[in-house]
C-alpha positions in Angstrom: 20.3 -35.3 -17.4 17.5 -35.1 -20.2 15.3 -37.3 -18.2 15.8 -34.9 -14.8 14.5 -31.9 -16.8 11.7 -33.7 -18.5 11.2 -34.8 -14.6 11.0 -31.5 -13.3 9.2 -29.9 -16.4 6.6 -32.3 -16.0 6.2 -32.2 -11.9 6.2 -28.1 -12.2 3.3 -28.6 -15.1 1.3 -30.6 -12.4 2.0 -28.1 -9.6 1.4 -24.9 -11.7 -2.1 -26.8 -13.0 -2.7 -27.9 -8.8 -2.0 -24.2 -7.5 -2.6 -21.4 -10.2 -6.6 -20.7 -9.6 -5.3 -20.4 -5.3 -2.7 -18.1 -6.2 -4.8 -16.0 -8.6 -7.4 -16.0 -5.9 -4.8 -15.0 -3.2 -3.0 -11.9 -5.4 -7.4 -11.1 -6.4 -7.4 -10.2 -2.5 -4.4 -8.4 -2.6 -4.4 -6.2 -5.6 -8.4 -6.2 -6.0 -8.0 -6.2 -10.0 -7.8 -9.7 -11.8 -5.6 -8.2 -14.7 -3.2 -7.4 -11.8 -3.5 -10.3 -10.5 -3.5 -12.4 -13.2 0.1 -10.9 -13.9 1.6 -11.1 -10.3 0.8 -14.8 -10.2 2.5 -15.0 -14.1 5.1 -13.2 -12.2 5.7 -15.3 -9.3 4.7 -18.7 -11.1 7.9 -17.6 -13.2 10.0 -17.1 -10.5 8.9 -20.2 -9.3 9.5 -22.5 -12.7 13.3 -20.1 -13.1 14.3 -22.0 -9.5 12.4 -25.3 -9.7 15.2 -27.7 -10.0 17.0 -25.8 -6.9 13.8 -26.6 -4.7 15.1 -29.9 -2.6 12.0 -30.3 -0.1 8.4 -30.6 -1.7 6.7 -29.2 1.2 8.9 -25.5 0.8 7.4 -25.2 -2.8 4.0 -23.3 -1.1 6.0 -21.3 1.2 8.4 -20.2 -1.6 5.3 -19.7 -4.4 4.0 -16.9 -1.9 6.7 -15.5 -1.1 7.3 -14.8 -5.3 3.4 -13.3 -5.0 4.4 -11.0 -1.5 7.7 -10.1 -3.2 6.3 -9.2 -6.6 3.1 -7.5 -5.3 5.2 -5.2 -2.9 7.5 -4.0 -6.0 4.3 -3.4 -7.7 3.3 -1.0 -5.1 6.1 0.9 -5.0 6.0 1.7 -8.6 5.3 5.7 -9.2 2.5 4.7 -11.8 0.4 2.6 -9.7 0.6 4.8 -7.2 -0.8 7.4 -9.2 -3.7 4.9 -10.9 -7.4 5.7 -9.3 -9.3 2.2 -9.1 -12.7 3.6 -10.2 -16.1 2.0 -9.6 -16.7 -0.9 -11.5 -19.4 -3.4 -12.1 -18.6 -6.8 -9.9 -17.7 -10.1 -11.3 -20.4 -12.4 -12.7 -21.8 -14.7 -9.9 -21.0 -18.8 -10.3 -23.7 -21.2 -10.6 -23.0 -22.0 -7.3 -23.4 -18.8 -5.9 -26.2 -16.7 -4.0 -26.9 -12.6 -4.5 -26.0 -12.6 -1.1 -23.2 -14.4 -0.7 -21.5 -12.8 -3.7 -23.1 -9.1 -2.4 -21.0 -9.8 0.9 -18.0 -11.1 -1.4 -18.1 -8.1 -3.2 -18.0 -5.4 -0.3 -15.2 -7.3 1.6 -13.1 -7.2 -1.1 -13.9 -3.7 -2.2 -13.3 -2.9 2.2 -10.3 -4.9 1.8 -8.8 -2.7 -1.3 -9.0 0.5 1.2 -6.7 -1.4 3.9 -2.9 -0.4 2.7 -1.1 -2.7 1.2 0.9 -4.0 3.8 -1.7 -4.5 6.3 -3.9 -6.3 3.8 -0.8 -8.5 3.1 -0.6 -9.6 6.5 -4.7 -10.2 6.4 -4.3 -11.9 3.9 -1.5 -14.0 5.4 -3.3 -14.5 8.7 -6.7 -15.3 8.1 -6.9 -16.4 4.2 -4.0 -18.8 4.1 -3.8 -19.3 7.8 -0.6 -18.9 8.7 0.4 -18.1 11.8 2.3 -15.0 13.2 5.8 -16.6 12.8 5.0 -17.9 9.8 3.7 -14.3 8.2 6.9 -12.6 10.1 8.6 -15.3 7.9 6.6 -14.7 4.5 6.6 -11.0 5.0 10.5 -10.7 6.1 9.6 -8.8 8.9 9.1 -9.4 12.9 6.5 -11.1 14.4 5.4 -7.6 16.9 5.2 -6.2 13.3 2.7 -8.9 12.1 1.2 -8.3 15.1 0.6 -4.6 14.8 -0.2 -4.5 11.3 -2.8 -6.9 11.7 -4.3 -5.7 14.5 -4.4 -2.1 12.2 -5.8 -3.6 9.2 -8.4 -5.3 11.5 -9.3 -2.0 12.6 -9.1 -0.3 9.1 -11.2 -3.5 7.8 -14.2 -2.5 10.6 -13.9 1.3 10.4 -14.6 0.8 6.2 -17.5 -2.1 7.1 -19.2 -0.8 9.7 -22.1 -2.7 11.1 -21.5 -5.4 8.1 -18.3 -7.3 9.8 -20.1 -9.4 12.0 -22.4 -10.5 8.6 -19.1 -11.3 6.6 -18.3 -14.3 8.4 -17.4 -17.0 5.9 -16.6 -14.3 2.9 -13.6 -16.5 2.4 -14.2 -19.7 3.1 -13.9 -22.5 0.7 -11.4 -20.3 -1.5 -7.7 -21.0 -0.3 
């Protein structure tokens, strides 16, 4: 039995070092603070590592990691304090090496459009276009139906262009590269 849990520690140790900068990325575009999301991906990486040895097919582990980040984020939102905290303006993350101003310019005001889009709706951008599931796989994710996916994104869409403007058509790629 010592050997299964030295199996599973050690497995978990290589997924959690595979997957932790994508999930901190993904809870980034949902929470639009890094100290938030840095804990919701402590959160569900916890969750995650609490039901390891109950997970029996490999290819669930994704599917169940993001549902630990949708589940945590959403009791986030509903806390009375976070409700109440203003996100101020702040100064934007130092560019890579490997970035341009302009890439990291358009980077910047996506993710500062995508902070005004409620939470739910930017979940289900999120799901959609950054991870690329599809609708029945977001209904899935999101515990909800798939004419609710479909609504919601099709209202944070609009929420997304009423914020940008002119700039939607110039953010093409904002994403790319990251999932």
């Amino acid at each position: 039995m010592r050997r299964d849990e030295d199996e599973g520690r050690r497995q978990f140790s290589e997924y959690f070092a595979a997957r932790r900068e994508v999930v901190r990325r993904t809870a980034y575009l949902m929470c639009g603070d890094w100290h938030w999301a840095d804990d919701l991906a402590q959160t569900a990486f916890i969750r995650l590592a609490a039901n390891w040895h109950r997970i029996r097919d490999p290819q669930a582990v994704d599917a169940y990691l993001r549902t630990c980040l949708i589940r945590a984020y959403l009791s986030e939102t509903r806390r009375v304090w976070r409700r109440r905290e203003r996100i101020v303006a702040e100064p934007p993350d130092l560019a890579g090496p490997e970035d341009d101003a302009e890439v990291t310019a358009r980077r910047v005001a996506f993710t500062q459009a995508l902070r005004q889009v409620p939470p739910r709706q930017r979940l289900t951008l999120i799901c959609r276009f950054y991870q690329g599931l599809d609708v029945a796989e977001t209904a899935a994710a999101l515990r909800c139906s798939e004419g609710t996916v479909k609504s919601q994104t099709a209202r944070g869409l609009a929420a997304l262009r009423q914020v940008l403007g002119d700039t939607v058509p110039s953010l093409a790629g904002v994403t790319e590269g990251r999932a």
